[in-house]
N, C-alpha and C positions, 0 to 999 in steps of 0.2 A: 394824052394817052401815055402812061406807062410803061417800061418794055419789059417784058418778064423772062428777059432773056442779059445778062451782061456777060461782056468780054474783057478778058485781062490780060494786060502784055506781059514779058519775060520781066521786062523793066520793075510792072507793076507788083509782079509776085514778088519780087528781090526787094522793093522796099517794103512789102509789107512784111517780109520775113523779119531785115533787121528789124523792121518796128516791134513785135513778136518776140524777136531777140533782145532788145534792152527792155520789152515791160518787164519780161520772166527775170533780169538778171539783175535790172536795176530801181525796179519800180516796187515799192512796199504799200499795202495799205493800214498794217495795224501793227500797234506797241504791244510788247512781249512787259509781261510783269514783270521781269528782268533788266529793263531798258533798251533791249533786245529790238529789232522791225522784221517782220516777218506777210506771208503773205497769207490773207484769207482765204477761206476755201471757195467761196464764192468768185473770187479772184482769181484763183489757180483754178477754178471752173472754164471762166471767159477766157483765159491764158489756153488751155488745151483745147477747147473749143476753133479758137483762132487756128493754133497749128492743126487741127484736124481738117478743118478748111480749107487749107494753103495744101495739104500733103492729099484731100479729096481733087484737085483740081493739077496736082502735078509739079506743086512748086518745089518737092524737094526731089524732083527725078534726076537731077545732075548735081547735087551737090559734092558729092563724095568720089566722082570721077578720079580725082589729084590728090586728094589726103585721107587714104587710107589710114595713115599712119598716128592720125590726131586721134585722141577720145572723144567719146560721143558722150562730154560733160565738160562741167566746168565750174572749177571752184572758183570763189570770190570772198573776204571777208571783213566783216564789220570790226569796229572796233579801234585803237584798243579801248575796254572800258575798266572803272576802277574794279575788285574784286576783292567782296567784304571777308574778312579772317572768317567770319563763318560758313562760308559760301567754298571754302578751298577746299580742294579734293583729299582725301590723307593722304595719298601719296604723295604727293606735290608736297602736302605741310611735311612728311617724315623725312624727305629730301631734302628739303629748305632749314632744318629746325636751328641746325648749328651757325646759322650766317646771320645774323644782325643786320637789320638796315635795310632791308630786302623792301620790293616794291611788288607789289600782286599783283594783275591784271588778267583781263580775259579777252576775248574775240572771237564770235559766232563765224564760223564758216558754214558757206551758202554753196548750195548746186542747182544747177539749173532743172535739174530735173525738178517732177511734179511737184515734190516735199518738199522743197526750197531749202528746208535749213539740213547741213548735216552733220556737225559737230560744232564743242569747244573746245576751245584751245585757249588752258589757262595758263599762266608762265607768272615767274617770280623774274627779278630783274636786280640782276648785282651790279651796279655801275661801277663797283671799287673797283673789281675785276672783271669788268666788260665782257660778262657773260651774261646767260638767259638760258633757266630753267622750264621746261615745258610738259605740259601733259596735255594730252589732247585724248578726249573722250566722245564715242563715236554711238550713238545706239543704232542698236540693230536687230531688228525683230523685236524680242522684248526682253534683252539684253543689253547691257552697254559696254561696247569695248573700248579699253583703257591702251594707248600707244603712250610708253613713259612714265617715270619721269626720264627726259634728255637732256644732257648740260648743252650748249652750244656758245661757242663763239659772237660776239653782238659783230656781226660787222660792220658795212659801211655807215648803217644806221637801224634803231628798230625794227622802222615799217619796212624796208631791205630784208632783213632778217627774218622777218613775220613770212612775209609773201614768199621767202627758200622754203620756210618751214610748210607753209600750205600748197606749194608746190610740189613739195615733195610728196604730199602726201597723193596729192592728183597720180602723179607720176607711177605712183609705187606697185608693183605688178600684183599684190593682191586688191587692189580698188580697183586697180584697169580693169582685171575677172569681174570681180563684183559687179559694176557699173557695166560693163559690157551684156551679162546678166540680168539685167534689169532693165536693158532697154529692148 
């Protein structure tokens, strides 16, 4: 016999949240014509299904008790990938036109929310002068908004650099509105 009745510890609902937590943030199932990895909708279907399950049964009644203060998102991003002269934003090329030698790249920034992906962040790369040109393009609604072009400082190294710059954008008090909005 069956029991058509189960029971879940504190334990059990906290591991299955992280589990919940790294498929949405870390788990892809399909290539972007781009070279891009992104998540199906079928995917992002059983993804919010899951969490609808876990917050039906009360797994997220205490989470927020201690950290008010974090956002209720999370960026993450791919990359870098190469980024074809035809593929560059103008603003970016009208920025870059005068420097020779320059390197273009891109990198898909990811949130956890349902839509998975939510901007690029394309940049040129001056190594003469250990800078890094950036635009990062955000759509929204059925619009796309354009932050930059911005010079910045290369610091300790790229991916250093990258993850200030998509931190930043987390941080920034019109995304905190926005994403707070949305959820």
């Amino acid at each position: 016999m069956q029991p058509n009745h189960y029971t879940i510890t504190r334990q059990d609902a906290e591991m299955f949240k992280k589990l919940v937590a790294l498929v949405s943030q870390d788990v892809f199932d399909e290539r972007r014509h781009d070279g891009g990895i992104g998540k199906s909708a079928a995917f992002l279907a059983i993804i919010n299904d899951a969490r609808g399950t876990l917050e039906q049964i009360g797994a997220y009644d205490y989470d927020h008790e201690n950290d008010d203060d974090r956002p209720p998102y999370t960026f993450w991003w791919e990359g870098p990938f190469d980024l074809p002269s035809n593929e560059i934003e103008h603003a970016l090329a009208s920025e870059t036109e005068d420097r020779p030698g320059l390197v273009f790249k891109r990198v898909q920034v990811n949130t956890a929310l349902p839509s998975g992906y939510f901007a690029d962040l394309q940049f040129a790369i001056d190594e003469a002068n250990g800078k890094i040109c950036t635009l990062i393009s955000i759509p929204i609604d059925r619009t796309e908004l354009s932050l930059g072009p911005n010079w910045y400082e290369i610091g300790e190294n790229l991916e250093t650099t990258i993850g200030l710059i998509v931190d930043g954008i987390e941080t920034h008090p019109a995304w905190v509105r926005y994403f707070q909005a949305q959820a």
